[in-house]
N, C-alpha and C positions, 0 to 999 in steps of 0.2 A: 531565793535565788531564781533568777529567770530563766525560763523552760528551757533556750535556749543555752543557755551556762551547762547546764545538764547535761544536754542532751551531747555536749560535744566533749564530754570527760567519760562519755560510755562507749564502750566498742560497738563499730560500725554495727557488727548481728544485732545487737540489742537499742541501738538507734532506729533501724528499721521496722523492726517489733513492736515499738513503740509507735511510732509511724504510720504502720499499714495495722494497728490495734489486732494483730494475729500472727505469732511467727510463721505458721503453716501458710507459702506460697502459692496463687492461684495457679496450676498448672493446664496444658495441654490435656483434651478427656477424650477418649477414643467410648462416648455412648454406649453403644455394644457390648464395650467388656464389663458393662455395670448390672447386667441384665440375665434371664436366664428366659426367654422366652418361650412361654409355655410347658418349663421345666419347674419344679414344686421340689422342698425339699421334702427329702424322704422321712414318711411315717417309722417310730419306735413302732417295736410290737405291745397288742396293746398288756397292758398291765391296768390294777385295781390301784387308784389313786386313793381310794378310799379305804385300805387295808386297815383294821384295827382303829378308825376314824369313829367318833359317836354318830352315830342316826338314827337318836331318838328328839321326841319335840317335848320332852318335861322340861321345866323349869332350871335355871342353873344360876347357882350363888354366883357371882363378879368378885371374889373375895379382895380386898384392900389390901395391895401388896406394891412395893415399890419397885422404880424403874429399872429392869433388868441391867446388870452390870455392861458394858462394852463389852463386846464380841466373847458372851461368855452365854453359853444357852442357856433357856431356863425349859421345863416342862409346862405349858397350861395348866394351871388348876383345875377347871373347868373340864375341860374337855382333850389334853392328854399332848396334844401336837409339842413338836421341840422349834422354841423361839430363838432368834437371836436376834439382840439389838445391835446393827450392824455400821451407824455411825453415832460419833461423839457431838451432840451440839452443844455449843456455848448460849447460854441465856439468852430467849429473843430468837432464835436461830430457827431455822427450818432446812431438812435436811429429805426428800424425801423421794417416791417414785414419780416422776414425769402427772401420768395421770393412767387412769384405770385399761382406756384403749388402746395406751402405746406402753409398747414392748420395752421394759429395764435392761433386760438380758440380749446379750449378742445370739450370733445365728448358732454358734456352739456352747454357749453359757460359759465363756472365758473370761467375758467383763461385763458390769453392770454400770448404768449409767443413773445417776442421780440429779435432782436438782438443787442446788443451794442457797439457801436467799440468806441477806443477814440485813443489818440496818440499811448499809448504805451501797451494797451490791450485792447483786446475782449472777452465779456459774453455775460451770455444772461440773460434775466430779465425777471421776472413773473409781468402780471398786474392780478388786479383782473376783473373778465370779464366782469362784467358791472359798476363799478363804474372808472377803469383803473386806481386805484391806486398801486402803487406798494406794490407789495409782498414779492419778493424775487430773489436772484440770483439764477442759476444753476450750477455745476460743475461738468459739463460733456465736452468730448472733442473731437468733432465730426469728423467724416473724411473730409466734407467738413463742413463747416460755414452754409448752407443752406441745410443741411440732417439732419435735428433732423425731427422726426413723432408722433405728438400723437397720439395715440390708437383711434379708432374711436370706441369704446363702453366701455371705463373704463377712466372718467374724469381724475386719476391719474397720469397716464401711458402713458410715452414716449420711442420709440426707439431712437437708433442711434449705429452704427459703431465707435468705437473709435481710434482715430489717435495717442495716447500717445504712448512710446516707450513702455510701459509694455504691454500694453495691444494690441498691434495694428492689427487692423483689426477683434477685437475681436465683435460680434454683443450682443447688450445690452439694457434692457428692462429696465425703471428706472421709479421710485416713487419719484414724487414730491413732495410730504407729508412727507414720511419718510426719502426721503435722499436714501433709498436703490437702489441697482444695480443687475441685475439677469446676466449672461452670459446664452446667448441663445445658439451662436453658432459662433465659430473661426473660422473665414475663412484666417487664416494668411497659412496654409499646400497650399492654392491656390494661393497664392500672393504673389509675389517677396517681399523681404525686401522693405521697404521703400517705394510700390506702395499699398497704403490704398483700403481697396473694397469699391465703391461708384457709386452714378448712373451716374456718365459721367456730360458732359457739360448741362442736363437738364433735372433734378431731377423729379419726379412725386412722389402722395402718393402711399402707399399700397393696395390692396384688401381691400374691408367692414367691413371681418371680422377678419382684423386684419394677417391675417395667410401666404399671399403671399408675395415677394419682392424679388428687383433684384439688382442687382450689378454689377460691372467690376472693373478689377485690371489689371496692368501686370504678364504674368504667370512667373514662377521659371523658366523656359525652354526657357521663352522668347515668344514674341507677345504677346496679352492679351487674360484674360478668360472671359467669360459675365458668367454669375451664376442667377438664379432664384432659391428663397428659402422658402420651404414650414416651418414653425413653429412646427405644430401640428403633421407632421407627421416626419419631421428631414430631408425631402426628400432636394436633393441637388443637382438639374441639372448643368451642366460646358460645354461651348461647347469653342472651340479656336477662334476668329474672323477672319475670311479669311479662315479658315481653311474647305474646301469644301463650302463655303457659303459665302454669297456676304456682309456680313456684317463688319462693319469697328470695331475699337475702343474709337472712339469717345462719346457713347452711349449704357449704361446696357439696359436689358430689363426690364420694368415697367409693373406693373402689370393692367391689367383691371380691376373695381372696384369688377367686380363678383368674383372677383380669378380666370373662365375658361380659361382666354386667357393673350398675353401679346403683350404691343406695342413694336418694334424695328429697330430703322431705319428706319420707314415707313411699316414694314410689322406688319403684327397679327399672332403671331405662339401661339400655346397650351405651356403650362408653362413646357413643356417637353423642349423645346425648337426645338424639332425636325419638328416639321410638320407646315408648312405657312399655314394659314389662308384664308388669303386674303393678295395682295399688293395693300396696298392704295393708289389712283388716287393723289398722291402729287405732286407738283412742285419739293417741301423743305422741307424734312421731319424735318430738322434744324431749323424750323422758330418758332418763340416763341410760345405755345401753351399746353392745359393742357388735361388730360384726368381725365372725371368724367360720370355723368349718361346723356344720351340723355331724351327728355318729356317722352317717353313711359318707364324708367328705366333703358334702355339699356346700357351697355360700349360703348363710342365712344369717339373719341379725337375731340376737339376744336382746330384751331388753327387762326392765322392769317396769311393772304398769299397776295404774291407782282406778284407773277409767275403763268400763267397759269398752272393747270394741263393737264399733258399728253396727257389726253382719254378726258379733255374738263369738268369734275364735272358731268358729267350726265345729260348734253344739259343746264347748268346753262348758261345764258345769259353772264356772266362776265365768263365764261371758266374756273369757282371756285376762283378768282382774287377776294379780299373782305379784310374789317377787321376780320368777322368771316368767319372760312369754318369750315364743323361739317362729321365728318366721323365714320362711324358705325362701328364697332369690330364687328359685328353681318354680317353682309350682304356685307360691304363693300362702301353701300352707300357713295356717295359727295353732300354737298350741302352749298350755299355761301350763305352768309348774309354780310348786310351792302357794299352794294357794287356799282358802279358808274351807273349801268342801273337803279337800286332803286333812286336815288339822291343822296348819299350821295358822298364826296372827294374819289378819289383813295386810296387808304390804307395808314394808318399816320404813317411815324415812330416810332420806338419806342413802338410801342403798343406790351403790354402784355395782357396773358387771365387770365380769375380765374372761375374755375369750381366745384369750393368746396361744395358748396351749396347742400350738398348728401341729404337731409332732405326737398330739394323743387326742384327735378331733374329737368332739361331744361334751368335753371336758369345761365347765364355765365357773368360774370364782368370784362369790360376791362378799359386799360389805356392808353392813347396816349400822348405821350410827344411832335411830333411833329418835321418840319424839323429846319435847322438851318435857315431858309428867314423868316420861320415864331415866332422867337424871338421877334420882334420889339409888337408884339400884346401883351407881358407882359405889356408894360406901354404904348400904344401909345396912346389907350380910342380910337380906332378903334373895329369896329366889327371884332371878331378874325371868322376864318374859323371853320368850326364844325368838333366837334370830337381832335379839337387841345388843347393841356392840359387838357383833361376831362378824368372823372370819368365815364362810363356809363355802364348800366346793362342791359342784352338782355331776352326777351322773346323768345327760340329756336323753341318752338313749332310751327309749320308752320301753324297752323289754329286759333294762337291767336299771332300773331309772331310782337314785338315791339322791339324798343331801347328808351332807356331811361335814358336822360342824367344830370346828380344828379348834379357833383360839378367842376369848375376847381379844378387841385388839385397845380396848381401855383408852380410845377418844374423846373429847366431845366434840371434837369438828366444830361446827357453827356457833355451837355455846360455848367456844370456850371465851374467855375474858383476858388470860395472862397472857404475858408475851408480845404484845405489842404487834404482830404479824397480821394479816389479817386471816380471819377464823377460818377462811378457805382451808387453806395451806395443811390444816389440821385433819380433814377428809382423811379417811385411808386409802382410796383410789387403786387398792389392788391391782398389781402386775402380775399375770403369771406366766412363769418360764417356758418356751419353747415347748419342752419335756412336757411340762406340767407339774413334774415333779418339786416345784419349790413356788414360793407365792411370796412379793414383797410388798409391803403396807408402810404406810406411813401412822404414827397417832403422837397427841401430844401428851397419853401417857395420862388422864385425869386431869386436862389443863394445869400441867408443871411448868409450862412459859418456856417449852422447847418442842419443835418437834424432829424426831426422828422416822430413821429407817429401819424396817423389820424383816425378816427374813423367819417364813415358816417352809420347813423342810420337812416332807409328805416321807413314808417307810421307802417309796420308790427311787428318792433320792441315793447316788451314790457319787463321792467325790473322785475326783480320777483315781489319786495313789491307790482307792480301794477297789 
C-alpha cells in the first residue's frame, strides 16, 4: 500500500509521529533551568560497599551453570554477590548498559536506561530502577549510540546531540516523562555536513552540575574542532586540533566532574581550552578509563594501564602498570592499584572502569574479560586465574584501600562467535549506580547468541518500600 494510503487512515497524532520520526515535540528551553551551577549533588554517608564481599586473590572455579532465569536473582557461585538478569533477549539480540562511562541509572535511581540492538534496528529502553521492569522506549537519535547523559540532578532529564538529517548536530535536553525536547544549542555552524559533534572514541559524563561538556566534529574548513560547552552561560570554546597544539582528533575534551577543568589527550586544561594544567604521567592516554571523584572528592581520571608511565607514577613500585591507576586533575598526582608487586596478575585484558558512583566518591567498578589462553576456564571446572571474567569493585582510598570481587560476569566479549551481533556489544562495560550501591553489566552469558542485562546488588543496596 502506498505510504501515503497509510498515512491518511491514521489519526492526525500518529501521522505526525511518524513524520517528525519522535512523538516528543521540540519545545521552548529556558537553559538556566537545566543546570545547577556550581551546586553538586549531595554525597550519601559513606558506607562499606564492600561488606561481606571476597578480598582475596586465590584462584576461583567459573563453575558451568546456565543463564539465570528473567528477573529472578541467582547468588554467585564464585564469589557470593546476588545477580539479576534484568532483560529478556530474543536470539541475536543485545540488550545491554550504554557503555562503562556513562551512567544507566537516573539522578535518583528511578529508571534505568538500556541500549537495544536487534537485526534490523536500535533503541533504547527504559527499565524501571528497581524493580527492572520495562517502561518504555526512547525516540531520540544520538550522535553516537553510547552519548545519551542523564542529568545528574533532575531524575527526568536526558542530553544528547542528534544525528537525524534535520536536526544534526543539534544539542538536546529531553524529558522522559513527557516525550518533550528543548534545543539547547546547534553546533552544526562548526561541523562539516555529515561529521556529528561528539566526544570521540571515549565518551565521559558531564560536570555535577549539569552545565559543562565537550565535543569534536570535523571543521567546515577542514581538520577538526574540539569545542567545550557551558549551558548556563551559552559560552562556547573551539580550538582546531593540531593547530598550535599537540592535540590529535581522535578525542573531545571531557569535562571534570567540578566543571573547573577538562581531561584531553592526557592533559588537564581549564574549560577555556587555552591553558594546560597538568600533563598526566600516562603511558596511553587511549586505555579504557573513566573520570569521576577521587576519596577526598576531588576530579581525577581512573584508568587501567599495560605501559609504564613516563616519569614512573610517582616511585609506584609497578612504574604505574596496574588494573587501576588513579590521576588527580587537581595536583597531577599518579598512583597504581591492583598491580603485580601487590599479588595480583599483570593487567587482564579487556578490563573496563566505572566511576560513577558520585554519591560514595573513591568507589570504582571494573571488568575483565580476560586473554584468549584463558577461555578454556569457562567450562573446564579448573580454578580460573583472578580477576579473569570478574566483576570487581575497589576501595580507592589509600588508607582503607581493598578490591573486591562480586561475580563472574561469564562473557567472552571479543571471542564470542554466536549471535550474529558484532562481539563488541558483548563487553560488560559496567555502570555503576549513583549510590554505588548496585552495578549493571552486560555478558553474553558463555557465547549463548544473546546478550543481556545484569544487575549486581551490593549489601548497601536497599529498595524504597524497604
Amino acid at each position: 500500500m502506498p505510504y501515503l494510503s497509510v498515512m491518511l487512515r491514521l489519526p492526525i497524532w500518529v501521522c505526525l509521529c511518524v513524520w517528525l520520526s519522535a512523538c516528543g515535540a521540540v519545545v521552548p528551553i529556558d537553559r538556566t533551568s537545566l543546570t545547577t551551577p556550581g551546586q553538586f549533588p549531595k554525597r550519601h554517608a559513606p558506607i562499606d560497599l564492600c561488606a561481606a564481599a571476597v578480598t582475596d586473590q586465590l584462584p576461583r572455579v567459573m563453575s558451568d551453570m546456565p543463564k539465570p532465569k528473567y528477573l529472578q536473582p541467582i547468588v554467585d557461585p564464585a564469589f557470593g554477590a546476588r545477580v539479576i538478569r534484568v532483560t529478556n533477549s530474543a536470539s541475536g539480540f543485545v540488550q545491554k548498559p550504554l557503555y562503562n562511562t556513562i551512567q544507566a541509572w537516573n539522578a535518583d535511581e528511578s529508571l534505568m536506561l538500556l541500549y537495544r540492538r536487534g537485526f534490523r534496528s536500535t533503541d533504547y529502553v527504559l527499565l524501571d530502577g528497581h524493580t527492572y521492569k520495562p517502561v518504555s522506549r526512547l525516540d531520540i537519535s544520538p550522535a553516537d549510540f553510547e552519548e545519551v547523559f542523564w542529568s545528574r540532578h533532575n531524575p527526568d532529564l536526558l542530553f544528547y546531540v542528534s544525528s537525524s538529517s534535520q536536526r544534526e548536530s543539534q544539542f538536546f535536553a529531553y524529558n522522559v516523562r513527557t516525550r518533550e525536547r528543548g534545543l539547547i544549542k546547534d553546533f552544526a555552524p562548526y561541523c562539516q555536513r555529515g561529521s556529528v559533534a561528539r566526544g570521540g572514541t571515549d565518551v565521559h559524563m558531564q560536570s555535577l552540575d549539569d552545565d559543562l561538556f565537550g565535543f569534536r566534529c570535523k571543521a567546515p574548513e577542514g581538520g577538526f574542532h574540539l569545542m567545550s560547552y557551558r549551558i548556563s552561560s551559552d559560552e562556547l570554546n573551539v580550538v582546531k586540533a593540531g593547530d598550535g597544539n599537540d592535540w590529535g582528533d581522535w578525542r573531545a575534551p571531557m569535562a571534570g566532574p567540578s566543571g573547573q577543568q577538562m581531561w584531553l589527550q592526557g592533559d588537564v586544561v581549564d574549560p577555556t581550552l587555552q591553558t594546560i594544567k597538568h600533563r598526566l604521567d600516562m603511558a596511553n592516554a587511549g586505555e579504557h578509563g573513566d573520570i569521576g571523584l577521587d576519596h577526598t572528592g576531588q576530579d581525577a581520571i581512573f584508568q587501567t594501564v599495560f605501559d609504564p608511565s613516563p616519569q614512573g607514577c610517582d616511585g609506584s613500585p609497578d612504574r604505574g602498570v596496574g588494573h587501576l591507576g588513579a590521576h588527580s586533575f587537581v595536583n597531577g598526582d599518579c598512583r597504581s592499584m591492583i598491580t603485580e608487586s601487590e599479588g595480583w596478575p599483570y593487567t587482564t585484558s579487556g578490563t573496563h572502569v566505572s566511576a560513577g558512583a558520585y554519591k560514595q566518591p573513591g568507589w570504582v567498578t571494573l571488568s575483565s574479560v580476560g586473554y584468549r589462553e584463558q577461555l578454556p576456564f569457562h567450562q573446564n571446572g579448573k580454578p580460573a586465574t583472578p580477576l579473569f571474567s570478574e566483576i570487581y569493585l575497589v576501595n580507592t582510598n589509600p588508607s582503607s584501600s581493598q578490591v573486591c570481587r562480586l561475580a563472574h560476569h561469564r562473557s567472552y566479549g571479543k571471542f564470542a562467535k554466536n549471535g550474529g551481533y558484532p562481539a563488541y556489544f558483548g563487553e560488560p562495560h559496567p555502570s555503576q549506580s549513583p549510590s554505588g550501591t548496585r552495578i549493571v553489566f552486560g555478558s553474553d552469558w558463555q557465547d549463548s547468541g544473546t546478550v543481556d542485562a545484569y544487575v549486581i546488588e551490593l549489601p548497601g543496596y536497599k529498595r524504597p518500600e524497604q
